[in-house]
N, C-alpha and C positions, 0 to 999 in steps of 0.2 A: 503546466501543459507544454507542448511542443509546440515549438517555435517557426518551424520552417517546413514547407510541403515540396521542394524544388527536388526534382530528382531522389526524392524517396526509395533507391531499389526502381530500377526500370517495371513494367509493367509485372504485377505479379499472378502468374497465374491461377484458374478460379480455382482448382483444387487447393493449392498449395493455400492461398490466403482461407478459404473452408476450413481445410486442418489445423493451419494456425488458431482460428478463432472457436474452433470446438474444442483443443487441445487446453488454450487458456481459460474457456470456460467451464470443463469437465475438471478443469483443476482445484478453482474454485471451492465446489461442490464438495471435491474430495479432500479439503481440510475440514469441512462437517461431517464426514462419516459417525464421528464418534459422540456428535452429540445429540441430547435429549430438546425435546420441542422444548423443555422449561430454561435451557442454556439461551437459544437464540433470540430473549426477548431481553436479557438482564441486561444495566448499565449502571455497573459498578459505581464512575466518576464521573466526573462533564466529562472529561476527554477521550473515554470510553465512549463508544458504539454499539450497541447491539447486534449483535451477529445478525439476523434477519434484515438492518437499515442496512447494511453493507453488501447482503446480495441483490437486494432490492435496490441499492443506488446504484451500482455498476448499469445494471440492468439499462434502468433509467436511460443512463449514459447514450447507452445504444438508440433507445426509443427516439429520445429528445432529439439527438443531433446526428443521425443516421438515417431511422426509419421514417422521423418527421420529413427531414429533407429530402430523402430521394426515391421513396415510396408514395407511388399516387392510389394502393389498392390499404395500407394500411390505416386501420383504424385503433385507438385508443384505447389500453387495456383499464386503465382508470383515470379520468382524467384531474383526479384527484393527486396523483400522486406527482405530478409535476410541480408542485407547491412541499409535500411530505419527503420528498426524497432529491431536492435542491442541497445541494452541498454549501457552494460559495461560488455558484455563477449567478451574481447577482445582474448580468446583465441581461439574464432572460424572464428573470422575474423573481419574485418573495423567496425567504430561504427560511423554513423551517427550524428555532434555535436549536442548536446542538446538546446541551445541556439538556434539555425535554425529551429528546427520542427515548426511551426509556419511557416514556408517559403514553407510547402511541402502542395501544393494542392489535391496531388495524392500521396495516394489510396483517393479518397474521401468516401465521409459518405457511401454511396449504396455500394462501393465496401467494406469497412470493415464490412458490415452486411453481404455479403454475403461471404467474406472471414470465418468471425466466423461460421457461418453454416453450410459451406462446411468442416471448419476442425473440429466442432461438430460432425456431421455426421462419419465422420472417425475416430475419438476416440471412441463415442461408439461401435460403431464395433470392435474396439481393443480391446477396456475394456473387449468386450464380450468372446476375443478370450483370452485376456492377462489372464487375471487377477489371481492371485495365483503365481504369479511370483515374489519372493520378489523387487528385483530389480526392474520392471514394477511397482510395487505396490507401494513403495517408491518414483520415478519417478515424478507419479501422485499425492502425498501428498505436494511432493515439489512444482508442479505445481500452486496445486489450493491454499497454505498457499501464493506461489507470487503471484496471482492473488487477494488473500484476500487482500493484503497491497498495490496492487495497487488501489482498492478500494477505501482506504482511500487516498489514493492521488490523484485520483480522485474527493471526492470529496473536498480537500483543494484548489486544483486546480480551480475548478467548481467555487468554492466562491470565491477566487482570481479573477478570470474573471470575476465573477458578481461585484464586489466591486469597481471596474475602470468605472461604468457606474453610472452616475446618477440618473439612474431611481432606483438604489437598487432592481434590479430582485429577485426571492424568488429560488434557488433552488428547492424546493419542494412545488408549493403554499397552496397545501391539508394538510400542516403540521398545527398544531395550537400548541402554547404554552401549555409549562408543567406545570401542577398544581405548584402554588407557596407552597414551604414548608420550613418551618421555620428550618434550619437548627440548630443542637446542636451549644455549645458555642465552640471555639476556643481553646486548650490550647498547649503549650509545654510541652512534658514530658518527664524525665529524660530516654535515655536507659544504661543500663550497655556493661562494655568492656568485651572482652573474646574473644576467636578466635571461628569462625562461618565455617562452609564450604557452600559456595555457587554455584551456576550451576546446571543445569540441573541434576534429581533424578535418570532419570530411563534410560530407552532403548525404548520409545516412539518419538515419531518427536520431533526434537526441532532444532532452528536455530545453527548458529557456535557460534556467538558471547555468547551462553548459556553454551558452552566449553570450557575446562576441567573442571570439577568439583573439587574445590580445597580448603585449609583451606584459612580463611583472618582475620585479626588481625583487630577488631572492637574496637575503643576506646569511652572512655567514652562519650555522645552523648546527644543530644536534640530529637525529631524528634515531628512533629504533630499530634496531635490526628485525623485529620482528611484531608484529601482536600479540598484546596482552591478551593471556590467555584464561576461561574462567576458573581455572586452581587460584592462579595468582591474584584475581579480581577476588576470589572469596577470601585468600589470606590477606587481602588489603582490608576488605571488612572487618574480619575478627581482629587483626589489631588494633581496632578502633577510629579506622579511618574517618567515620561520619561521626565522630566526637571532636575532633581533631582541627579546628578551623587552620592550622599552616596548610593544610593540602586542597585549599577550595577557593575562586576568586569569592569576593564578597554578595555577589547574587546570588553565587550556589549556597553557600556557608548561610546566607538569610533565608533562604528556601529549606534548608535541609531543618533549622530550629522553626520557621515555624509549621512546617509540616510535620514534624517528630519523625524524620527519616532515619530509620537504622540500616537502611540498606537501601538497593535500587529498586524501581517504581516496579517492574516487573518480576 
């Protein structure tokens, strides 16, 4: 989570913060276009989530630590689900094991859509009433920055579950391949040592892990001109790279034999 509320963006207007927060939550939504109510209950692995706990914990998000605290007219859409839809704030109470979600029938699909609506509905109204309130304002940045990153686990998730069925479902079937382009050559290239100060510049949002900003003693270096790109990540496979222990430290190379990995997790 974020670290610091100081000077967040001066005060931000009530429109502007509304857009922001209907924009990431309509976002949300719209990596589910494409699927079937029997997609959003499955959990492939422990590490896997089920589509439906993920728009349902965002959700949460907001209720818990938003509308709890600065709404005196909101009431509890389940007071259930402050216990089911705990991630790993365990300092506000019991968390739900991860590995189990997948066990949980309820809330089902109709009722997490309408949960998200119902606590939509009541943030904008906050926003409307809030907003200019550094604190509130910050709040909601933290919000919707977690909501963006469950996005993406969402959809790793998504394809995780597609990947276990053999028909090869498309997450998105209207997508079509990106033009093919000939990517530049490859090289290594020398960097110089020197000490660097890294972390986070300013007094804008940024996570904890982006904190302290501090010197670090960089030595002499290699690094790539470019990112590996997925042609070259598949041709690293079919030469047999995950057979291959010279190209793995020893916790990958133990993970890869006893999981029987011939490729990557997604």
């Amino acid at each position: 989570m974020a670290s610091r509320k100081d000077d967040v963006q001066a005060a931000i207007p009530a429109e502007s913060l509304a857009t922001q927060y209907t924009r990431v939550r309509n976002a949300t939504v719209d990596l589910c276009k494409h699927l079937e109510p029997e997609d959003y209950v499955v959990q492939s692995m422990s590490d896997v989530s089920p589509t439906k706990w993920h728009l349902a914990h965002v959700t949460w998000f907001f209720e818990r630590f938003v509308l709890r605290e600065y709404s005196k007219t909101y009431d509890w859409f389940n007071e259930d689900f402050d216990y089911i839809l705990n991630s790993y704030f365990y300092t506000i109470g019991g968390v739900y094991p991860r590995p189990d979600r997948g066990l949980l029938t309820r809330p089902t699909v109709n009722e997490v859509v309408a949960y998200r609506e119902c606590v939509d509905n009541a943030m904008l109204d906050l926003i409307a009433e809030k907003t200019g309130d550094k604190d509130f304002d910050f709040l909601i940045e933290v919000g919707l920055n977690h909501e963006q990153q469950h996005q993406e686990l969402m959809l790793t998730d998504i394809k995780h579950v597609f990947s276990v069925n053999p028909a090869w479902p498309a997450v998105n079937p209207a997508l079509t391949p990106p033009p093919i382009r000939q990517a530049p050559p490859h090289e290594f290239r020398n960097g110089p040592s020197g000490i660097r100060e890294i972390g986070h510049r300013n007094d804008s949002y940024c996570f904890d892990n982006e904190l302290p900003r501090h010197p670090e003693l960089i030595v002499e270096h290699q690094i790539g001109s470019r990112l590996i790109n997925n042609g070259e990540y598949l041709d690293f496979i079919r030469d047999g790279a995950y057979s291959e222990p010279k190209l793995w430290h020893s916790d990958g190379w133990s993970t890869i034999n006893r999981e029987g990995w011939t490729r990557p997790l997604y």
